[in-house]
FIPADREN-681535 format. One record per residue (C-alpha): y, z, x. Coordinates in Angstrom, 1 decimal, padded with zeros to 4 digits. Layout:
BEGIN
{pt {Y Z X}}
...
! end
This chain:
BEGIN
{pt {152.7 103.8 073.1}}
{pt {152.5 107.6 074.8}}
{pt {149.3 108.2 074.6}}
{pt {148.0 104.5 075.5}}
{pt {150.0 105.3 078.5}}
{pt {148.3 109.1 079.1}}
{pt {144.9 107.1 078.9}}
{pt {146.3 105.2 081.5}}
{pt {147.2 107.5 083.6}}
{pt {144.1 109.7 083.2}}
{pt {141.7 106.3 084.6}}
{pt {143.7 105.5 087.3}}
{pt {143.4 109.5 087.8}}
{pt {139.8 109.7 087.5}}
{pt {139.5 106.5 089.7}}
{pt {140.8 107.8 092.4}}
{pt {138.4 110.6 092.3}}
{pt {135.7 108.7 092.2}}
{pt {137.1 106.9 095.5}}
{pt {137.7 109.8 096.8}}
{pt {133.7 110.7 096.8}}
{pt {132.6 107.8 097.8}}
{pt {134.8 108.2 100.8}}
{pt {132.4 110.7 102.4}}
{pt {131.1 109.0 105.4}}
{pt {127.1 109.0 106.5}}
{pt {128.3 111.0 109.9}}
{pt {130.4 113.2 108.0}}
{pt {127.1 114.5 105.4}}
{pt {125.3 114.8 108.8}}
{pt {127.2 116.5 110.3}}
{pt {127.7 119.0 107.6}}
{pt {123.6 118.7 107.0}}
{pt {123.1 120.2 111.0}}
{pt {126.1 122.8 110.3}}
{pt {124.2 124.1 107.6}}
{pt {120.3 123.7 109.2}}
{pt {121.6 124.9 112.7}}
{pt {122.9 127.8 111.6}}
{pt {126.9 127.2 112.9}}
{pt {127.7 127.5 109.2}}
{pt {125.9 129.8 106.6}}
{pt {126.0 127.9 103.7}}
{pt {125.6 129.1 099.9}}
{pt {123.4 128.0 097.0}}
{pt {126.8 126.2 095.9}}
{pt {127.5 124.3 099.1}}
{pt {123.8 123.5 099.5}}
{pt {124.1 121.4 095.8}}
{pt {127.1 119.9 096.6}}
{pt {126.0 118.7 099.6}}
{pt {122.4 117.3 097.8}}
{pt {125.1 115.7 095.5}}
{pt {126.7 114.0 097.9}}
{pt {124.1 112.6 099.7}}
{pt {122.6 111.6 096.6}}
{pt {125.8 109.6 095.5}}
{pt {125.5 108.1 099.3}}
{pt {122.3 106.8 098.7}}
{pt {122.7 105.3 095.0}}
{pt {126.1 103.4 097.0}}
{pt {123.8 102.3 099.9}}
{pt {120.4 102.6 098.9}}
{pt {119.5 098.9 101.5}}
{pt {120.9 101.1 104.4}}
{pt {119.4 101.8 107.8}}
{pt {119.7 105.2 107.2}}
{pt {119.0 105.5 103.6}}
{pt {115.4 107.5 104.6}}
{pt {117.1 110.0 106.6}}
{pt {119.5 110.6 104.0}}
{pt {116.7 110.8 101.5}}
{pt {114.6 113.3 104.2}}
{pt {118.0 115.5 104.0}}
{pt {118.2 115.5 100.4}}
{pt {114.7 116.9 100.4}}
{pt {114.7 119.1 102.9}}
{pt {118.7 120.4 101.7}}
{pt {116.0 121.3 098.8}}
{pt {114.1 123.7 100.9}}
{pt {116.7 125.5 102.2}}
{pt {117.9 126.0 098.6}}
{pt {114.2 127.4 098.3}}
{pt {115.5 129.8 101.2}}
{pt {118.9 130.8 098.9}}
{pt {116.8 131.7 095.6}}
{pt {116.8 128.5 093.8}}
{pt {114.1 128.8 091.4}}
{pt {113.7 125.3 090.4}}
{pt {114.0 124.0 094.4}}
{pt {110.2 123.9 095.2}}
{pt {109.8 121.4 092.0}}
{pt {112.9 119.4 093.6}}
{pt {111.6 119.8 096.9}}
{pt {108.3 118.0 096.2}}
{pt {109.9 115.1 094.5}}
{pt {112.5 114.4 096.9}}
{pt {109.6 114.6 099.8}}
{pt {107.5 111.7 097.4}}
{pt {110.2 109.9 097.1}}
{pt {110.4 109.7 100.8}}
{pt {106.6 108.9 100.9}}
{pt {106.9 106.1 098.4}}
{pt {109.8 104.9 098.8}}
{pt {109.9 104.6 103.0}}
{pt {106.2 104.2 104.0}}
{pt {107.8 102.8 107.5}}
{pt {110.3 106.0 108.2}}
{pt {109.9 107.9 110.8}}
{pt {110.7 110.6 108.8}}
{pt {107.2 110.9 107.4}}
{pt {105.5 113.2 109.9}}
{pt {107.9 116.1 108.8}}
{pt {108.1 115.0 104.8}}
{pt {104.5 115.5 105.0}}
{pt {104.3 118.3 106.7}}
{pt {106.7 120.1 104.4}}
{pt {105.5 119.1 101.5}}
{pt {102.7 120.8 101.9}}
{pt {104.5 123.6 102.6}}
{pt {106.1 123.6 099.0}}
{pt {102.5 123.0 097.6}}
{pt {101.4 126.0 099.5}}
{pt {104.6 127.7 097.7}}
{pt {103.2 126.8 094.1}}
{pt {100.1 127.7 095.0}}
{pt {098.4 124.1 095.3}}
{pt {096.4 124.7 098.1}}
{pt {094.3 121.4 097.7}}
{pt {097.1 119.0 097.7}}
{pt {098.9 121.2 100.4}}
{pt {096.0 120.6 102.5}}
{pt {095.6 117.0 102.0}}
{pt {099.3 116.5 103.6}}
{pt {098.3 118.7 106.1}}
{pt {095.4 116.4 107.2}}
{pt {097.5 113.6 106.6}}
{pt {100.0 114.6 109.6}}
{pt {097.2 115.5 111.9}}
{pt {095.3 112.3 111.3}}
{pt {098.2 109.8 111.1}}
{pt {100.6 111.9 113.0}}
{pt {099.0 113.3 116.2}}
{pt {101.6 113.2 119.0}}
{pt {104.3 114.3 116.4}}
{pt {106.1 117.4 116.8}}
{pt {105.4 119.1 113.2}}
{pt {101.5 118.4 114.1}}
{pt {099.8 121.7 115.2}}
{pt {102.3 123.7 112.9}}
{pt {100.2 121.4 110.3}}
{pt {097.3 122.4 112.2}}
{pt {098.0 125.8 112.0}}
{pt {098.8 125.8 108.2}}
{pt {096.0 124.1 107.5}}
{pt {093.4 126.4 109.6}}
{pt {095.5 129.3 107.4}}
{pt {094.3 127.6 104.0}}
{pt {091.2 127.1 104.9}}
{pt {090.6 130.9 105.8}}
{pt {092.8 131.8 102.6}}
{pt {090.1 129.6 100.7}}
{pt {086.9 131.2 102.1}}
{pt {086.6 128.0 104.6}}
{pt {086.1 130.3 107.6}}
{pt {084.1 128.0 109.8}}
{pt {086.7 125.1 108.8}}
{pt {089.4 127.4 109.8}}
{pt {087.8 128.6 113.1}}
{pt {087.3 125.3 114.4}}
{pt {091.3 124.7 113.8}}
{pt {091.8 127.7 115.3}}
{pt {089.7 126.4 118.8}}
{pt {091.5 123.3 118.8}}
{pt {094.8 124.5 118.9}}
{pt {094.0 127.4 121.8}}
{pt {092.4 124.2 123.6}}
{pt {095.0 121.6 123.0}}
{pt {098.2 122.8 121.8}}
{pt {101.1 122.7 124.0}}
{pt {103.4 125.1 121.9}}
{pt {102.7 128.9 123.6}}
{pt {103.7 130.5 120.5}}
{pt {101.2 128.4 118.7}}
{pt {098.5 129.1 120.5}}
{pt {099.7 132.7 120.5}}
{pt {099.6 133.1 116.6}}
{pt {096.3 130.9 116.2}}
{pt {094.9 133.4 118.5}}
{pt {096.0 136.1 116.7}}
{pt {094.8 134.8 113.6}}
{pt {091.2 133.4 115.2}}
{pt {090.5 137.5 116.2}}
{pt {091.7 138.7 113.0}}
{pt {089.5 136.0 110.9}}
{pt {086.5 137.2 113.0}}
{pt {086.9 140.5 113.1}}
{pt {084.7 143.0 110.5}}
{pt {088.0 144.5 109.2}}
{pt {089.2 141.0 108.6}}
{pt {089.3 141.9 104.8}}
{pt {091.8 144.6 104.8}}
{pt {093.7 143.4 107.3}}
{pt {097.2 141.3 105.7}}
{pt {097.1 137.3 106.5}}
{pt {099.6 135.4 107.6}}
{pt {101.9 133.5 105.0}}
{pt {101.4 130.0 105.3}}
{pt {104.7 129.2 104.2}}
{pt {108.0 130.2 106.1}}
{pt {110.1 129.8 103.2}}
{pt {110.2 133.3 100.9}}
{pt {108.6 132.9 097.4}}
{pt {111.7 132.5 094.9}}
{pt {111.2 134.8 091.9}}
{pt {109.0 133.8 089.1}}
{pt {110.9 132.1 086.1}}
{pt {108.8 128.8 084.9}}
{pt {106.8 127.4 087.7}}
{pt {105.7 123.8 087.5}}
{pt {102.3 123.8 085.9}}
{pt {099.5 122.1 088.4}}
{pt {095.9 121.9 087.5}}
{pt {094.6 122.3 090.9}}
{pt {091.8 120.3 092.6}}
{pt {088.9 122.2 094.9}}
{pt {089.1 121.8 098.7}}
{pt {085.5 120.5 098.3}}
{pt {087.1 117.7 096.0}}
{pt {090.4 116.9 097.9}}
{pt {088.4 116.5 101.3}}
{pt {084.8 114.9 099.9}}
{pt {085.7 113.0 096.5}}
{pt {089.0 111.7 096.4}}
{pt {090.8 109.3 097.7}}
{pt {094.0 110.7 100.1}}
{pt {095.7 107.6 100.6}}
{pt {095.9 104.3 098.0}}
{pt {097.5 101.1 098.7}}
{pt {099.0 099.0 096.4}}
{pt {099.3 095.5 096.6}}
{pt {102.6 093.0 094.9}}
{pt {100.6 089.5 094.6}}
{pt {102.9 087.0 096.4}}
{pt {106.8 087.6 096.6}}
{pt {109.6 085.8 098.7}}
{pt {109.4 082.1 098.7}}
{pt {105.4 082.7 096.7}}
{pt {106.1 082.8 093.5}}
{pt {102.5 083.0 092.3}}
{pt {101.6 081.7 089.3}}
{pt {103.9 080.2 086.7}}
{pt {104.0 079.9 083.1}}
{pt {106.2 078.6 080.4}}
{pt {109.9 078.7 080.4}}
{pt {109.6 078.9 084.2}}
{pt {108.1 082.4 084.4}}
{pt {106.8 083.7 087.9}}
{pt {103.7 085.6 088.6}}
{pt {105.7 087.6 091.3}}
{pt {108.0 090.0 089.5}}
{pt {105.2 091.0 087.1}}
{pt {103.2 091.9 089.4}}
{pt {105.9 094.0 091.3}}
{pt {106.7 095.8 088.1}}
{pt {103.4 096.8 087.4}}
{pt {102.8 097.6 090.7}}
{pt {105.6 099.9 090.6}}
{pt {104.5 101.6 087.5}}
{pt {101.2 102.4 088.9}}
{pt {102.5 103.6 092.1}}
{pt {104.7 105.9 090.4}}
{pt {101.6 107.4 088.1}}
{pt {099.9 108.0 091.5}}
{pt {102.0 109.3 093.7}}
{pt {103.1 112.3 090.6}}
{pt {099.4 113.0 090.4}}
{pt {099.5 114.0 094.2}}
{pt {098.1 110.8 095.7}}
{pt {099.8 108.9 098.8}}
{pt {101.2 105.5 097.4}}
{pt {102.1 102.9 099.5}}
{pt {103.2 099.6 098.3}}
{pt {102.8 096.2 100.8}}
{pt {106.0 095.2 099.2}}
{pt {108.9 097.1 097.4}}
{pt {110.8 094.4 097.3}}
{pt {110.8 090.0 096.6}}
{pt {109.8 089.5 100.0}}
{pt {107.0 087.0 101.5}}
{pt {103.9 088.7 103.2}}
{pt {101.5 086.9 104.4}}
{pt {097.6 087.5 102.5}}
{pt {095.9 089.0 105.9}}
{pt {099.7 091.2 106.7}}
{pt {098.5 092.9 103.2}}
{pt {095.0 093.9 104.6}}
{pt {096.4 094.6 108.3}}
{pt {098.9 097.3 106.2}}
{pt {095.8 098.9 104.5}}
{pt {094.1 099.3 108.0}}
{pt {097.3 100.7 109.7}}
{pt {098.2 103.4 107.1}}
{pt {094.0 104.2 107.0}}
{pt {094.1 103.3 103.1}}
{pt {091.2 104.8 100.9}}
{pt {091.7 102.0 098.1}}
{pt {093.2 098.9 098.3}}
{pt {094.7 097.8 094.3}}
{pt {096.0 093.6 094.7}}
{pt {097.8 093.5 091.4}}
{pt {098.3 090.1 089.7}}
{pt {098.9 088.0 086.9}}
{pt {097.0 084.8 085.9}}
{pt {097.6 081.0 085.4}}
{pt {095.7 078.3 083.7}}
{pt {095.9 074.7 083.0}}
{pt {094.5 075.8 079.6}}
{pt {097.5 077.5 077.5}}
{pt {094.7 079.9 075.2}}
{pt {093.1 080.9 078.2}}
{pt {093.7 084.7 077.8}}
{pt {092.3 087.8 078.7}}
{pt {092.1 090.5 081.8}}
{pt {089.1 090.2 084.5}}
{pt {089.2 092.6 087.6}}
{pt {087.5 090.6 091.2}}
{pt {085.8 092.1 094.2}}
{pt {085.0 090.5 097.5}}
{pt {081.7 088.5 097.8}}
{pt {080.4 085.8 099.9}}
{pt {080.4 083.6 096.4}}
{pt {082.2 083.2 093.4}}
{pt {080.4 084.0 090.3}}
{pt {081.4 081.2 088.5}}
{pt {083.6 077.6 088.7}}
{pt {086.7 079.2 087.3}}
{pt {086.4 082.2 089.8}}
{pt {086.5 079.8 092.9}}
{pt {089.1 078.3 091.4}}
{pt {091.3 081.4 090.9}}
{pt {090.7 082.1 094.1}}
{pt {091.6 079.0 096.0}}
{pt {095.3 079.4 093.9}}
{pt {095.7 083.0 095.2}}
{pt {094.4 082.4 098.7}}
{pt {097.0 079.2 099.2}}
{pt {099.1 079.7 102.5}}
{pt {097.0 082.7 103.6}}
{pt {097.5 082.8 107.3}}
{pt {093.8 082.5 108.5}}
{pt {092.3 079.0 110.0}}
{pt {089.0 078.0 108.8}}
{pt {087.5 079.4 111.4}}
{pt {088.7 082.9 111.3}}
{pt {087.8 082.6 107.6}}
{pt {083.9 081.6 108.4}}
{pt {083.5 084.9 111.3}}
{pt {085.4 086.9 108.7}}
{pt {082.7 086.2 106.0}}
{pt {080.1 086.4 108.4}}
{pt {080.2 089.9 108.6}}
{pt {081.5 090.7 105.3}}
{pt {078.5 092.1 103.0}}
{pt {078.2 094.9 106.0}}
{pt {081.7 095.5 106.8}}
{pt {083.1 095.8 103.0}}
{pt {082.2 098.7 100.3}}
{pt {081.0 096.1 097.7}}
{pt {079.1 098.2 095.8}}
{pt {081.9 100.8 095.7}}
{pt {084.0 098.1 095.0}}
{pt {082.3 096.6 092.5}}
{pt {082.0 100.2 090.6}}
{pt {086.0 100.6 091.3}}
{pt {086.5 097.1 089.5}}
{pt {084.1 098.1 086.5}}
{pt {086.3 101.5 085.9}}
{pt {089.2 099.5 085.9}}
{pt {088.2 096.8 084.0}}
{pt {087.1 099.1 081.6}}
{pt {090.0 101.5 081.0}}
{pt {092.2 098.1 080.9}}
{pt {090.5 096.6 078.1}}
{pt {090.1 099.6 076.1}}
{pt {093.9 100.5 076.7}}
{pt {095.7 096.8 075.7}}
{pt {092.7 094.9 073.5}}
{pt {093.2 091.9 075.3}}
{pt {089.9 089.7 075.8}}
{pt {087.3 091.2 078.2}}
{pt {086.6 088.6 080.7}}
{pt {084.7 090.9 082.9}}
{pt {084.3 091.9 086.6}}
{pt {083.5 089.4 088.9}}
{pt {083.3 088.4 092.5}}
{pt {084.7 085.8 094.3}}
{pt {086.1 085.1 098.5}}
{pt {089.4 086.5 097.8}}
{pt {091.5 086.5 100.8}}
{pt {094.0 089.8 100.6}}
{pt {090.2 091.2 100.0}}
{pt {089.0 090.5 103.0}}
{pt {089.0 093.0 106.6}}
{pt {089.2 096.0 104.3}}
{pt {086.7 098.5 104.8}}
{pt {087.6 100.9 101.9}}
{pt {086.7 100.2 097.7}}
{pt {089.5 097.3 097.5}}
{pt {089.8 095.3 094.2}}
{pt {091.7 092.1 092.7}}
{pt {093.3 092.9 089.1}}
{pt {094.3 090.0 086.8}}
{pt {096.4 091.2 084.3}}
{pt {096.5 088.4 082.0}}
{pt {097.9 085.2 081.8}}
{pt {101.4 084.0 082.3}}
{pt {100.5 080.7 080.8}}
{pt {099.4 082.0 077.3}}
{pt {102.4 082.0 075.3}}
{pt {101.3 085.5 073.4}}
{pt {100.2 086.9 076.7}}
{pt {103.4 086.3 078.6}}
{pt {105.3 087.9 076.2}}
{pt {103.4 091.3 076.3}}
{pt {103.6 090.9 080.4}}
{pt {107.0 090.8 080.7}}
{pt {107.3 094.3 078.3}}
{pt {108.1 097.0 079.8}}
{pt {106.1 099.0 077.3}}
{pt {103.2 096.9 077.6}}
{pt {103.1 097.1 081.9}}
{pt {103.0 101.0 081.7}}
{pt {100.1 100.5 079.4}}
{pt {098.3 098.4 082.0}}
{pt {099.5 101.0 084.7}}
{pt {098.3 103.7 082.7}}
{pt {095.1 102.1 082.1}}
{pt {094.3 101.0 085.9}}
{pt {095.3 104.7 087.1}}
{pt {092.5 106.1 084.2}}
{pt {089.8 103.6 085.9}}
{pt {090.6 104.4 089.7}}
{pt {090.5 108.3 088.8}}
{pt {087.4 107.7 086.4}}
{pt {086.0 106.0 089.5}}
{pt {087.1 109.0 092.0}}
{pt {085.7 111.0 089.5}}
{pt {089.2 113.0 089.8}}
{pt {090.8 114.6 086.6}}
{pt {094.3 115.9 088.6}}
{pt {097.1 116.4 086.5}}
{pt {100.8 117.5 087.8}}
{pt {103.6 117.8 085.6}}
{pt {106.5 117.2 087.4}}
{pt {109.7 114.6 087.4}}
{pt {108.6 112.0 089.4}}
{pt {111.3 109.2 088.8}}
{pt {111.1 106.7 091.7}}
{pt {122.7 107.7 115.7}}
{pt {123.3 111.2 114.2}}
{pt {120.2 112.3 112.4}}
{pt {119.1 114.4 109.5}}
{pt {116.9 116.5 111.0}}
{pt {115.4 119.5 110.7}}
{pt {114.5 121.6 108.1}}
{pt {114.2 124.8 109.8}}
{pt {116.7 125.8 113.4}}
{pt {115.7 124.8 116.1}}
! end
């Protein structure tokens, strides 16, 4: 009987460990988070990872929280400052934590600063393309914030680092003119005389980043993509779109299967593919919640999307009606069966008749068919080639969630729920990373974008700063 009672003793031990952690309040990390960032405590490498720890356990207890983006922003940026203590593996952590942010929280307000400073940990690595891209990203989206001429400033730096000099001038201008920040427009000044001057070349530039270099062990491998590319060619920001959700289940199949949660899973998947490549992901739902059809578009317009993905799953009267087919927007459907499909997903869409007829009105001028109907071809492509499943082709049809969007947008229809073979392979997990894969291959066949990353990418007291203020 001993040891039964030892084992005993040992749970109720460990137990009250484990209550003990999770005993650590969200004021008590913060305040401990602006000990360390202020400066009133000089914390080591050790404390640093305890403290990431922590917070990490807070967030896995509470990850429906108010706060739960601020405590992911001070898990990331608890990452830079390990950068700071000579963590060589804390820019790789760093850039994940930041995505995570990004993809997980597109409402934060966090995302000014988690943009800014992950392209400061790109700059680190050396990715000057990506780190620009986020640097664009907090001046476009981000204007009045207060990380946005620092982003200005770093971004005027890699565009002089990168032989952009007329690019990086013009930065420079801007922020003597506008900036309110003296020491800004000190440095940019500095920096505008030096880029002009004939000595410019042997004269030392500026480090874009303000975090030191940790040394050299195994750096995270990144194929890098030009400036010209990141700025001309590819897409910045993608939007993914859940079909239905909440009290819409979407379609539904035998043995009472829903449309919704396939479409969220694969969703996911792709979201996750993009956003390790270097994209901005955002998804119009995370979550089974109801948004209405034009809420979806009206997202894409707010965030300034680039592409607009609605993800689905079919339905049919017919049970062997199988097969993938990828939609754009058009005035007409091209075919019965396409007006049809489009009627079941445009059901409770929010719009009256008449906003529907002056939307359409306008709609071969306002919307990138063409591009969209190339988007949808890639797509449909790399789908079919990837799975095997029937090819049922790209067509067009007056889809709704398609319509107000001014960017390449298309509707993918991953198969049908109510084919009894079909369903099965929807509801694998193997078989929806296939499909994610595949629709990932068309949109970056389409960009004409080969970027590879390899990196982990496994989706009122504040957390605050990342550097003293």
């Amino acid at each position: 009987m001993r040891p039964c009672y030892l084992w005993t003793i040992l749970l109720l031990f460990t137990g009250l460990l484990t209550g003990c952690a999770t005993t650590i309040s969200y004021n008590d990390l913060a305040n401990r988070h602006y000990d360390y960032t202020s400066g009133e405590k000089q914390a080591t490498l050790e404390e640093w990872h305890t403290l990431i720890t922590e917070l990490e356990h807070h967030l896995r207890s509470d990850t429906d929280s108010q706060t739960a983006d601020e405590t992911q922003y001070a898990i990331a940026s608890s990452w830079v400052w390990c950068i700071k203590a000579g963590d060589t593996e804390a820019p790789k952590r760093a850039i994940s934590a930041f995505r995570r942010l990004i993809y997980t929280y597109p409402d934060s307000k966090q995302l000014p600063p988690a943009h800014y400073w992950l392209a400061q940990c790109y700059t680190l690595i050396g990715d000057t393309a990506r780190a620009a891209h986020h640097y664009q990203i907090v001046i476009d989206r981000y204007a009045e914030s207060d990380v946005a001429a620092n982003a200005k400033l770093a971004l005027g730096r890699t565009y002089a680092d990168e032989g952009y000099e007329t690019r990086a001038e013009t930065l420079y201008v801007e922020i003597i003119e506008t900036a309110k920040q003296k020491e800004i427009v000190n440095t940019a000044t500095e920096e505008l005389e030096t880029l002009k001057s004939p000595q410019k070349t042997s004269t030392p530039q500026p480090k874009p980043v303000v975090v030191p270099k940790p040394p050299k062990t195994h750096p995270e491998k990144v194929t890098h993509g030009s400036l010209t590319q990141e700025f001309g060619l590819s897409a910045k920001t993608i939007v993914i779109d859940a079909g239905h959700g909440g009290k819409d289940p979407g379609g539904i199949g035998a043995n009472n299967l829903f449309e919704k949660p396939i479409a969220l899973s694969i969703s996911k998947k792709v979201g996750a593919i993009l956003t390790a490549k270097g994209y901005t992901v955002l998804l119009t739902r995370d979550s089974d919640r109801y948004i209405p059809l034009k809420e979806r578009t009206a997202y894409a317009t707010r965030n300034k999307a680039d592409l607009f993905l609605s993800i689905h799953a079919n339905a049919s009267g017919n049970p062997k009606a199988h097969g993938i087919e990828t939609y754009y927007l058009d005035v007409t459907s091209t075919d019965k069966e396409s007006e049809l499909i489009a009627a079941r997903e445009n059901a409770n869409s929010g719009y009256s008749i008449q906003e529907l007829e002056s939307l359409l009105k306008g709609l071969i001028i306002e919307s990138k068919s063409e591009d969209s109907h190339r988007l949808a071809t890639h797509v449909q492509r790399a789908l079919v080639t990837a799975t095997g499943a029937a090819d049922r082709g790209v067509k067009h049809a007056r889809f709704v969630v398609l319509i107000g969007t001014r960017v390449p947008a298309i509707l993918i229809e991953t198969g049908f729920i109510t084919n009894p073979t079909e369903s099965k392979k929807l509801t694998s997990d193997a078989y929806q990373q296939k499909l994610a894969d595949a629709i990932v291959r068309g949109v970056e066949k389409f960009l004409g974008n080969t970027l590879q990353i390899s990196t982990n990418t496994n989706p009122n007291h504040k957390f605050f700063a990342v550097t003293k203020r």
